[in-house]
N, C-alpha and C positions, 0 to 999 in steps of 0.2 A: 890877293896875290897876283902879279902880273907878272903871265909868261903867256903867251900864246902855245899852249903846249911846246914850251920851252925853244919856240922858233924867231921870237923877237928878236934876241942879242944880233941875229945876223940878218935877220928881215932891215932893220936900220939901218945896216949898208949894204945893203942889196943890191942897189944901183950903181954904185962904187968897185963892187967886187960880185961877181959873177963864178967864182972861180971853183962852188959846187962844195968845199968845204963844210965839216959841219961845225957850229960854234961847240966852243968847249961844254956847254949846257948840258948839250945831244948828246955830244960824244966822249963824254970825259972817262976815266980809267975808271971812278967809282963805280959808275953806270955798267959799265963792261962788266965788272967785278958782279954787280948787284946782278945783271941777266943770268950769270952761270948762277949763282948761290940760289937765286930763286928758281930754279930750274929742275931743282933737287930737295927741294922741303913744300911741305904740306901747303897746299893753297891759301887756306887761313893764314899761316905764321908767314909767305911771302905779301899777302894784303896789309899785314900788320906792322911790315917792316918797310915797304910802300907809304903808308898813314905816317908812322913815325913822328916824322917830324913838319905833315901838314895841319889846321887848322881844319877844324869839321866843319864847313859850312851848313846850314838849314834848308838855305837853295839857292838854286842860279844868281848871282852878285852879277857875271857877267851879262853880255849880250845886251838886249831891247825886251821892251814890256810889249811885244808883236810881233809876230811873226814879219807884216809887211815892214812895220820900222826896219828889222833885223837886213831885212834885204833890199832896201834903199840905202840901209849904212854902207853895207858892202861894196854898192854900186857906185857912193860918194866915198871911200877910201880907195876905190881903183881911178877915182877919176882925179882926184885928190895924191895920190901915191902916199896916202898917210898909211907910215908900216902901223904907228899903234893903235891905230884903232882897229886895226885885224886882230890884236893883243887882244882889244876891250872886247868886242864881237864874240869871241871865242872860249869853250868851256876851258878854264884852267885846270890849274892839277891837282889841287885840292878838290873841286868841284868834279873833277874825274875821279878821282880816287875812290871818294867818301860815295858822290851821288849815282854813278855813270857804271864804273867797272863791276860792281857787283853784281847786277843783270845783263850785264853782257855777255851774250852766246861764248867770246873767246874765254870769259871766266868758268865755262861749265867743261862739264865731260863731253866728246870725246878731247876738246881743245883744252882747256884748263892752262893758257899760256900766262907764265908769270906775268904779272903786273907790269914790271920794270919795262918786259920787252914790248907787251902788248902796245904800252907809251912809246917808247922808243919810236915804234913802227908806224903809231900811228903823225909824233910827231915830223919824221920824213917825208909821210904820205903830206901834211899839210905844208910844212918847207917847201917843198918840190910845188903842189897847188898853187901857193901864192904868190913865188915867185915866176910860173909860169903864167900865171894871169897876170901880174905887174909887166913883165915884156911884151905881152899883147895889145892889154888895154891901157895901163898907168898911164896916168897924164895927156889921155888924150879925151875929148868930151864926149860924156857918153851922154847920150836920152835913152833915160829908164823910162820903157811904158808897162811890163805888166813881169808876171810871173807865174808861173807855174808850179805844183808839187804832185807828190802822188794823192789821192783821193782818200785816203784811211794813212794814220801815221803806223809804225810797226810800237806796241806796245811790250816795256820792259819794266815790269814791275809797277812804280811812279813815273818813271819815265814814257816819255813819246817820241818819238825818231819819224823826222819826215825826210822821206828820199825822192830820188827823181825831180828834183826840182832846177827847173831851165827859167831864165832871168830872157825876157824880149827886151832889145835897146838899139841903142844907132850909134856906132862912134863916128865921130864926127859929122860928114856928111853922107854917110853911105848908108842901105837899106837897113833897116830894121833885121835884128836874127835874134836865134834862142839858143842861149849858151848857156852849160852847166857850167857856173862858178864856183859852184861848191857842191860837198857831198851829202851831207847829213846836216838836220839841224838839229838838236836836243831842244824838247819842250818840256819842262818842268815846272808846277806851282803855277803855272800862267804867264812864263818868262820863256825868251827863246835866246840860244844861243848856238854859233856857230859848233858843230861836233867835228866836222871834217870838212876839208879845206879840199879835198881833191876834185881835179875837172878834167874836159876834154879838151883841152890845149895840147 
């Protein structure tokens, strides 16, 4: 399944159109519909109608077989301005649904926020990321030297979430710096893929 939590359709013309919109993906009437409806029934039965109509995956399809692959991609699709490989890098919604949201703190008490929205929110938060990294650094050369994460990932069931992770590089010809390009990575089965797209831009 390719959607970059469903931010591709307008990551594509990102550079084209600026104009803050969300693609119909994000923001469609169903969606809207789907946030209130699950907002009002049982957690289970909003998970279930969430799944519906995705494929169960076994485990992460997306991403890199490495954590450091995962974050050399990223650093060669900003330099590259290739939208889709942000797409490939990143957990899908199948892969969110089935693998990710069920041990997520917003899936529990006291939050228990519907599925629908918790997507929703999170795909803005990486819309907004990517394209706020692409007006920075797109298309301009970057030297990837190193990176960084936190020392212990935060454990979620099978899942691993690594935070605080700052990327050193140079664009073009100016100093080296350490910039959070993204938020989270999900490690799964031995496979990493981008979880969240947000930064300090």
């Amino acid at each position: 399944m390719r959607s970059i939590l469903g931010l591709m359709p307008l990551l594509v013309l990102l550079l084209a159109c600026e104009s803050g919109a969300l693609p119909a993906q994000v923001a469609s009437a169903d969606d809207a519909v789907t946030q209130v409806v699950d907002s009002v029934i049982p957690m289970e039965e909003a998970v279930a109608r969430f799944r519906a109509h995705l494929p169960k995956p076994t485990g992460l399809s997306s991403g890199a077989d490495s954590r450091d692959e995962l974050v050399a991609k990223i650093v060669q699709a900003l330099e590259a301005q290739d939208t889709l490989a942000f797409e490939d890098l990143a957990v899908n919604r199948a892969e969110w649904a089935w693998l990710y949201f069920p041990t997520d703190v917003l899936s529990e008490p006291p939050y228990e926020l519907p599925p629908s929205l918790a997507w929703f929110q999170l795909q803005e938060t990486n819309r907004k990321g990517v394209l706020r990294a692409l007006r920075e650094l797109g298309g301009h050369r970057l030297a990837y030297q190193a990176y960084t994460c936190s020392e212990a990932p935060s454990l979620e069931g099978k899942n691993r979430v690594w935070t605080g992770c700052r990327v050193t590089l140079r664009r073009d010809d100016g100093d080296p710096v350490a910039l959070r390009l993204f938020g989270a990575i999900l490690e799964r089965g031995g496979r990493f893929a981008v979880l969240s797209y947000d930064n300090d831009f």
